[in-house]
N, C-alpha and C positions, 0 to 999 in steps of 0.2 A: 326735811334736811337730808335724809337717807337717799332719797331722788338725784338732791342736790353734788350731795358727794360722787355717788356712781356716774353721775355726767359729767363730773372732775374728771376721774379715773377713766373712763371712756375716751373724751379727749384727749389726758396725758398718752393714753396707749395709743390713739392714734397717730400724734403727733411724732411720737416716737419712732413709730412704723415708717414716717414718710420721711425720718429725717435719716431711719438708717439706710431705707432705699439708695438717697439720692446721696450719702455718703460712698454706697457698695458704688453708686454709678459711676462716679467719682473719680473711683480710682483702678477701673475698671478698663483692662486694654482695647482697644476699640479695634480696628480693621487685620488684615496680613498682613498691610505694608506697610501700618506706622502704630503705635504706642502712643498710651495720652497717660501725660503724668501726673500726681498727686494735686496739681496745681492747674491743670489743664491743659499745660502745654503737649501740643502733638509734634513728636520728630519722627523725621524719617530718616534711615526705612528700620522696620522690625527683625533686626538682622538673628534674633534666636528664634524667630519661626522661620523666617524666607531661607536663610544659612545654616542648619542644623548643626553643620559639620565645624563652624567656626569656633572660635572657644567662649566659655559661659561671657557674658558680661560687654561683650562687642561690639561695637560703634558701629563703624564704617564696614559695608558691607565686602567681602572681594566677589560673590557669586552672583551678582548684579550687574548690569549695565548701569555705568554712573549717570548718564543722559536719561536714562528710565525712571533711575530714583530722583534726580530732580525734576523730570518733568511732571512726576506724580504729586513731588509736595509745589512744584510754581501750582498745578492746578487746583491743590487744596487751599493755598493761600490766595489763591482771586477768587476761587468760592466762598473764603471767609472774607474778604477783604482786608484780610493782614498783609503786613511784610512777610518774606522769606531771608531768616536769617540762614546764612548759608556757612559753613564749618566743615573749612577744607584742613585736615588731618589724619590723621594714622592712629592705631590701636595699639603701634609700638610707642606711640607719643606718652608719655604720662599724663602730661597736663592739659592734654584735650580728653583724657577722661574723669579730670580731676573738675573740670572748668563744666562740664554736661551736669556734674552730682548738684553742682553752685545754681544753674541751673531751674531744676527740679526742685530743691529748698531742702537739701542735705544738708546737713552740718556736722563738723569736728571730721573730716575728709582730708586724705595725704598732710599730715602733721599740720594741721591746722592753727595758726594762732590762737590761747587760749581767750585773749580780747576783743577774739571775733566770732567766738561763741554765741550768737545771738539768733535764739529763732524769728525775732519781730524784720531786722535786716533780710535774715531767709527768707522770709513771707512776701513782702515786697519786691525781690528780685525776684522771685520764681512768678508773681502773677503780672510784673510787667513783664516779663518775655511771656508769658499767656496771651493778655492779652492785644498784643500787639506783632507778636512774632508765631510764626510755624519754624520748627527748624529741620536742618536737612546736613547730615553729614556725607561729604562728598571725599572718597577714599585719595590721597594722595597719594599711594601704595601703587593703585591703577595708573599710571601719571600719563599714558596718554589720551585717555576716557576725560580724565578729569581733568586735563588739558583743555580740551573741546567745550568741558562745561563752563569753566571758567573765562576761556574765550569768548564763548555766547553770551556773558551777562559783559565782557570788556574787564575782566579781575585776573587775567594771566600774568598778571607782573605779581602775583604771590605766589605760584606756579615756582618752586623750588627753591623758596625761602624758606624760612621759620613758622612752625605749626606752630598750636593752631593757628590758625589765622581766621576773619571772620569778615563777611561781606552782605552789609542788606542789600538786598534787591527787592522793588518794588512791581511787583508783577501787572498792575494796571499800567503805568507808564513807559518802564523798564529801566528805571533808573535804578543808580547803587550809590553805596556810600562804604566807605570801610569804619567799620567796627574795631576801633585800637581796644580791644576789652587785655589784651596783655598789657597795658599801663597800670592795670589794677593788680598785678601779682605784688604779691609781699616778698620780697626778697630780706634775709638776714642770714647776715654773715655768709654770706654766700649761699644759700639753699634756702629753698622756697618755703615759706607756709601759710601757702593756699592766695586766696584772694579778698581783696576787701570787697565787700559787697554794696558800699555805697558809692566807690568807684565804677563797676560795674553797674550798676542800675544807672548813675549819671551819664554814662557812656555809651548807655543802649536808648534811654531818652531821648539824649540828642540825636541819636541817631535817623529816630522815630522823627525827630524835630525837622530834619534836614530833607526829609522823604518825603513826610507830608507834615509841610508848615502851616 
């Protein structure tokens, strides 16, 4: 019986061990040029290691060449065989850094609806942009860098419109589709609080839908 127990306890400890490995892994920043987040998604670029000088919390990079930073994640995204969701905006933008936390599977972010408090909603939008998306902020701020980039996928007609704005592009074929994910903002009474996430996930589906049917 004593045998029996100590190989209980043996197993539980190892199980243990493996499960907090591969949680540390998890959530663990992977390369210099891109961050992988809690849910797996990798964006680029890593702009508090590449941009030192930027301020903490930073999106879109300005010490970058914007064709560098996307041709780094089109290449991560044809080596995974995902989309590249592409997120042309600025860091003086609120709600393109309000919409990255949505994201990653934050919750209760920029006065958030309290009826949308829900982690299980969180979970699902954060691992359908996992598993289906790389994303890639591309600096508006730059405008004529990111001019060129947006030309090269055929998305210049959002080129000094309304941020953020958002465009799949499919790196094996080269097709795009836009990403209406601002239908998903909750607007009351005039000011925003946050986004529905089952708008948002049905609107990154389709989009997946449209790319590859």
């Amino acid at each position: 019986m004593l045998r029996v127990i100590r190989g209980l306890a043996l197993l539980l400890l190892v199980w243990g061990a493996a499960a907090a490995a591969q949680s540390q892994g998890a959530a663990e920043p992977s390369s210099d040029y891109f961050t992988v987040g809690r849910y797996g998604l990798v964006t680029y670029p890593n702009v508090a290691l590449l941009c030192p000088k930027q301020q903490p919390g930073n999106l879109f990079a300005t010490c970058l060449p914007q064709a560098e930073v996307f041709q780094k994640a089109r290449d991560h995204a044809a080596a995974e065989n995902k989309l590249l969701l592409v997120d042309y905006g600025a860091d003086s933008c609120i709600w393109c850094g309000v919409i990255d936390q949505y994201f990653d599977g934050n919750i209760g972010v920029q006065h958030e609806r309290l009826d949308h408090l829900d982690f299980g909603f969180a979970k699902v939008l954060a691992e359908t942009m996992a598993e289906n998306f790389i994303l890639v902020h591309i600096n508006s701020e730059r405008e004529a860098e990111a001019r060129q980039v947006m030309a090269a996928i055929g998305a210049e007609a959002v080129v000094g419109g309304p941020i953020p704005a958002f465009i799949a592009f499919d790196p094996a074929t080269g097709a795009t589709e836009r990403a209406y994910l601002e239908n998903a903002e909750n607007p009351v009474e005039g000011a925003y609080h946050g986004y529905d996430r089952t708008k948002l996930t049905a609107e990154l589906r389709r989009t997946v839908k449209v790319l590859r049917p």
